[in-house]
C-alpha positions, 0 to 999 in steps of 0.5 A: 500500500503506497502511503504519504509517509514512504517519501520519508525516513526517521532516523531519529523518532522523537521530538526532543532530540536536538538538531545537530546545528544549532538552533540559527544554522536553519532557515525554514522554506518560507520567509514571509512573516506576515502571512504567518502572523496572519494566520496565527492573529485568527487563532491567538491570543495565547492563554486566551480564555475560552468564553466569547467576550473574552476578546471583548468587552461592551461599552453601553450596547458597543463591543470594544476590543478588550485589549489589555484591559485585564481581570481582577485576578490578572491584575493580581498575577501582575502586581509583582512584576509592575512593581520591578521584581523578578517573579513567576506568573504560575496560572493555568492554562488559559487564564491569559498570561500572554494577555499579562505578560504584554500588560507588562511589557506595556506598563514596563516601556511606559515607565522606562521609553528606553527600555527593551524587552526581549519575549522568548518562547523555544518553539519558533511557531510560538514565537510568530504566535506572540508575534500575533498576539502582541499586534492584536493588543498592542498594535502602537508596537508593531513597528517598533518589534522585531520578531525573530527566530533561529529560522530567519535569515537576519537571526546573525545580525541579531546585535546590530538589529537590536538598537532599534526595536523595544520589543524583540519576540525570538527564542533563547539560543539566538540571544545565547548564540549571540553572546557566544559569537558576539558580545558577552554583554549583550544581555545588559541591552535589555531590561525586561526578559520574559521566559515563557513556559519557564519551567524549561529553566533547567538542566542544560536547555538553552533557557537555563546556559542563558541565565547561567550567564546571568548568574555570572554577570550579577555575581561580578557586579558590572554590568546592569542586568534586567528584569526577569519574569517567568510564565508558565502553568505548571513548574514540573516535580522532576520526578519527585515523589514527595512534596520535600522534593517537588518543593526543592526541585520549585526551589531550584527553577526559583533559583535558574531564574533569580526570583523569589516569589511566585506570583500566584492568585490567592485575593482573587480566587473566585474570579479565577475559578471561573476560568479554570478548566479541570478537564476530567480524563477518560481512560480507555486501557488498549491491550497488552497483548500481542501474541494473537497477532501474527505481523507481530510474533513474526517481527520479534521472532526475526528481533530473536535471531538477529540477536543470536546473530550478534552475539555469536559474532562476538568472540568472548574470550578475545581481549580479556580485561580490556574496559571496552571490550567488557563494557560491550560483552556486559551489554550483551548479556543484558539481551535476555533481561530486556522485554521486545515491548518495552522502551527500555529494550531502545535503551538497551541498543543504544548501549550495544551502540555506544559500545562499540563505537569505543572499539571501532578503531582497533575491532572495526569488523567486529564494531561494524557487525555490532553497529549493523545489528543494533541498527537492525534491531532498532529498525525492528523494534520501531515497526513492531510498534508500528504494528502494534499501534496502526497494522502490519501494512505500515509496518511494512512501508516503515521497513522498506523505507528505513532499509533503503535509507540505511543501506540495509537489506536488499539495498546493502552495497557491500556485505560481509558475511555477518552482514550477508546473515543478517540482509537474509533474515531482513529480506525473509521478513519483508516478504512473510510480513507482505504475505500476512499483513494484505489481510490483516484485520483491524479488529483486535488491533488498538487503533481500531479504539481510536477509530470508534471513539473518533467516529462517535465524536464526528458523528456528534459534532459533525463540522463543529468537530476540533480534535488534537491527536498526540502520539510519541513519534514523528512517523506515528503521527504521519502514519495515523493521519494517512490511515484516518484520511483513509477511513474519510477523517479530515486531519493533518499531521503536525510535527516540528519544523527542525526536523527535516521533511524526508525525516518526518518534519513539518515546513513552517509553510506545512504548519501555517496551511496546517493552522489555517485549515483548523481554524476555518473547518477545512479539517477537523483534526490535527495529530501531533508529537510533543511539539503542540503540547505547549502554548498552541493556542486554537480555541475552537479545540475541544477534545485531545486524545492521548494514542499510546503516548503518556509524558511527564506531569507537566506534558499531561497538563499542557496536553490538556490544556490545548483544549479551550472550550469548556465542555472539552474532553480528554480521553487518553488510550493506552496500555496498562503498564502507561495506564500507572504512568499515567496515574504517577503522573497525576499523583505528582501534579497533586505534589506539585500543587502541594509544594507551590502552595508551601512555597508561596506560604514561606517568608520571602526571607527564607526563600532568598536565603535558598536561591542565593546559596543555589545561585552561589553553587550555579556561579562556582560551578561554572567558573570552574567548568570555564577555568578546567576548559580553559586549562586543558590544552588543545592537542595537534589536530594531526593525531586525530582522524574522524571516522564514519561511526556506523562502519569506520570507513570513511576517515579524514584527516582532523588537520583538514577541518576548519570552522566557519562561523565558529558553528559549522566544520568543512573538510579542505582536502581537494581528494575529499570528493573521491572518497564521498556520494552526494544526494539530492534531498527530497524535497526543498533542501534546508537552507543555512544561515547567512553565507551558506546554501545547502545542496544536498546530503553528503555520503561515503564513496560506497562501493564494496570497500567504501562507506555508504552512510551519511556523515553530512550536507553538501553547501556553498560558501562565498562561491566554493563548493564544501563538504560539511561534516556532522557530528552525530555520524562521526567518531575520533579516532586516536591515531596512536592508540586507534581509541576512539570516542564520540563526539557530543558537539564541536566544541568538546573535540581534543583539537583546536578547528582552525577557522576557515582562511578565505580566500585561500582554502576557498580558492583552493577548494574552488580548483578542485576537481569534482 
């Protein structure tokens, strides 16, 4: 069965994985911001309450635009910040905090005209929707605001932009990339910042490396620092499973973000009430289940004997006492502890992985043979989920797709016997899963629960019907909005834009069409990852369902959240052992409401004493993260090879890498092109930031003796043609001892990467034979 989703492969599946460039290295396929904020002024405000006098209030018989005229509860969660403070506006969804913030920053700009205020939100598609949202309340601003993301092409220029605006709607790592690259002072050019869902200050998100910049700056005392104010619905337990815990981890986001009082509604509590939605969860358990499924006993029988093939490649006696060695005999012996069901087997290859990229230096045939069946089993164990969740047909095409993208089964250029065993057992598969799944029924099968409870709400609703889909993964997502377009359900997948699309992401000209048909009825579904939980405003949506996906505390109540009418449900299918997930979750939302209120019942005194030790522990530990980098010396760049991490073929020399724009890393050696494919992508290539114009995706030579897996892109830069390498796809190797160890981010490598020398190494990358 041919699907939209056979253009596409997901080498990565989740949402939350970040990109390997930086958050500005991307430019989205459409530049225009206003059709954009067009879109998203008929679907905003942000927070915006569900009632329909919301937008409006009457003056004698006349409506008026309501504008920044707030509710007594508003007025209460912004008296803080009116007053200068730093403060967290902690208020659940819905009960307009958008509409606060911009009061703020109107009350903020009226008081201080030189002023300047940066709003941040970490998605670029809230970003426009602030965008909107600000034009909608405060259109005397809209010339004096800049909205900018890490997909614009002016997102470099961000320091020299800044002088004229008073307001700049953007994302964090644009302001983190340009203290990084430009001017370590820039954040004293603000004097209010606003973070929205500011629970993400945590951990190392770009959030939290921008207030760690903060921190240092206060501690020195030089230089003028703003104003912080923090919005959010929910600030999370980390897990907690006390309220002492969930307190402390309160305590901590408190402290990420120097405020010591939580702005909260206590005056005005019965106002605040009314607005409130405490949508109540239906529950529907799908079952656990799958030996009755043949698609399914067929996919974890081949799982099996890939696994018995990986194992007996491995000579266990060989190198006895050797760590690296031990560390990957370790991981296979966990193989029969680890169930075909669970996450936890995902977890279990990436372990068989990351072992043997430690020994791909000195045992590249026995790496290789490791990295080749971990894969295979990852590709497996994504289509028994396939399977399991829609049917054995887009199991199929979920296979064929990933094969071919891989270089793995009938698609293998080059095979060694371990690899000959293993394309046999691929290309068994394929054909008994073809075989089985042409008439497999969906009766039984846990989509066809989903269906029935759609089709009652369709039938119900008719075109009034505004239903969000959230499922775990991009391919899921698309999968289950062809299957429902199939069986006559108007809907559309809606993935991030980060991602490109042969890997399952949507455009930002994808999402804008997305948005605009929802609101105006043209379809009456959106099925989503992670990316929608927060902050996406529709307030039409009145029923999210939950299809095998349970997150945190927090993704539970932001998924709630997107609905806005007050009769909207939230119905969550899932398996039984997600069900107690589930349920842990609302436990800990009840411990997070438990130690909010015992914070705000603290004296401000006690608070500040908490926060200024965490924040003297942020300031001591960063300094000396600075002065350990600063001490260890980098090493001569002509030890060191980058090998292909997949197979170890591909290698190049470290002393011909060189930097541009201290982000991205090109190989200068004119014989480069010998050993590498280059491949159109799909669909419209991403396009760099600034100087760079990206061409096509960037492979090994291939061959019976080449690599043929992807290492990067193919770019232009100021005329000459470049190889620009990827970390993810790559190892260093010691050219001494042939260790070898991954690389995290560029700026962890043992070496220092030269910048690029223009125009010389562009010249002779330009005379080069192609």
């Amino acid at each position: 069965m041919a699907t939209q989703g056979q253009k596409r492969s997901y080498p990565n599946e989740t949402e939350s994985g970040e990109s390997d460039l930086d958050e500005d290295a991307l430019l989205a396929e459409d530049e225009n911001d206003d059709d954009l904020a067009d879109v998203f002024q008929k679907a905003s405000l942000s927070d915006e309450e569900e009632d329909d006098d919301e937008s409006i209030v009457k003056t004698g018989n006349v409506p008026v635009e309501r504008g920044l005229n707030l509710r007594e509860y508003q007025k209460e969660l912004a008296e803080t910040a009116i007053l200068g403070q730093n403060t967290i506006i902690h208020a659940a969804t819905g009960a307009g905090k958008t509409r606060i913030a911009f009061y703020i920053v109107k009350n903020h700009l009226d008081k201080n005209p030189q002023g300047r205020v940066a709003l941040m939100a970490d998605k670029t598609f809230l970003v426009n929707q602030h965008f909107a949202a600000l034009n909608k309340v405060m259109p005397e601003y809209k010339e004096k605001t800049l909205c900018m993301s890490g997909q614009k092409e002016k997102s470099g220029q961000l320091h020299m932009l800044v002088e004229g605006h008073s307001i700049i709607i953007l994302t964090p790592a644009l302001i983190e990339n340009t203290i990084r690259r430009h001017d370590a002072n820039f954040m004293s050019k603000f004097t209010l910042l606003i973070f929205d869902e500011c629970h993400h200050t945590q951990k190392k998100t770009n959030y939290n490396r921008l207030m760690t910049r903060y921190h240092v700056l206060k501690s020195q005392g030089k230089t003028p620092l703003p104003q912080i104010l923090g919005l959010t619905a929910t600030l999370g337990t980390n897990k907690a499973n006390s309220v002492e815990k969930a307190k402390e981890h309160a305590l901590t986001v408190m402290a990420n973000l120097d405020v010591s009082k939580i702005s909260t509604v206590v005056k005005n509590q019965e106002e605040y009430n009314k607005f409130r939605k405490d949508v109540v969860i239906d529950k529907i358990v799908l079952s656990d289940d799958a030996g009755h499924d043949k698609v399914h006993c067929c996919i974890t029988e081949c799982m099996r004997k890939t696994t018995d093939i990986l194992c007996s490649n491995t000579d266990t006696t060989k190198y006895s006492g050797d760590v690296d060695y031990e560390n990957l005999k370790a991981a296979l012996r966990k193989r029969d502890l680890v169930n075909t069901n669970d996450q936890q087997y995902l977890t279990w290859i990436a372990e068989l992985s990351n072992a043997a990229d430690l020994l791909m230096g000195r045992e590249r045939d026995l790496a290789h043979s490791v990295r080749i069946g971990a894969n295979y089993l990852k590709i497996y164990w994504e289509a028994l989920n396939i399977n399991d969740q829609l049917t054995g047909q887009y199991a199929v095409t979920s296979l064929d797709r990933k094969f071919k993208n891989e270089n793995l089964g009938k698609y293998a250029s080059s095979k060694s016997s371990s690899e000959i065993e293993y394309s046999v057992l691929a290309e068994g598969l394929m054909s008994d899963m073809s075989n089985m799944s042409t008439d497999q029924s969906l009766e039984g099968k846990s989509i066809n629960k989903l269906l029935k409870k759609l089709q009652e709400y369709c039938n119900e609703m008719k075109e009034n019907a505004r239903y969000i889909v959230f499922v775990g993964t991009r391919e899921i997502s698309e999968m289950l909005a062809d299957l429902l377009k199939t069986k006559h359900f108007k809907c559309s997948c809606f993935t991030g834009s980060s991602a490109a699309s042969e890997v399952g992401g949507t455009s930002r000209n994808e999402q804008e069409k997305i948005v605009e048909d929802f609101k105006k009825g043209m379809i009456n579904g959106i099925i989503a990852t992670t990316i929608l939980e927060e902050g996406f405003d529709i307030p039409d949506c009145d029923m999210v369902f939950g299809y095998n996906y349970v997150g945190n505390e927090i993704s539970m109540r932001q998924s709630a959240g997107r609905i806005r009418k007050k009769e909207g449900q939230h119905v969550v299918l899932s398996k039984q052992k997600d069900m107690i997930r589930g349920s842990i979750n609302v436990q800990r939302g009840r411990l997070m409401d438990e130690a909010l209120n015992s914070i705000v019942s603290m004296s401000e005194k006690d608070i500040k004493d908490i926060i200024t030790t965490e924040q003297r522990r942020i300031v001591q530990t960063e300094l000396a993260k600075q002065q350990n980098v600063a001490k260890v010396p980098k090493l001569d760049t002509s030890l060191y090879k980058l090998i292909c991490k997949k197979c170890g073929k591909f290698e190049v020399n470290c002393n011909d890498l060189r930097s541009i724009q201290d982000q991205h890393h090109v190989v200068i050696q004119p014989d480069i092109w010998t050993k590498v494919r280059v491949r159109s992508f799909p669909r419209n290539p991403p396009r760099f930031a600034e100087e760079i114009i990206c061409e096509g995706r960037l492979f090994g030579g291939g061959g019976n003796d080449g690599c043929p897996h992807e290492i990067g892109v193919v770019g232009t830069f100021r005329g000459a043609r470049l190889p620009f390498l990827s970390y993810k796809f790559l190892l260093i190797k010691d050219k001494t001892s042939l260790t070898t160890r991954p690389i995290t981010k560029w700026a962890d490598v043992p070496f220092k990467i030269h910048p690029i020398n223009d125009p010389e190494d562009l010249t002779t990358m330009q005379n080069c034979k192609q």
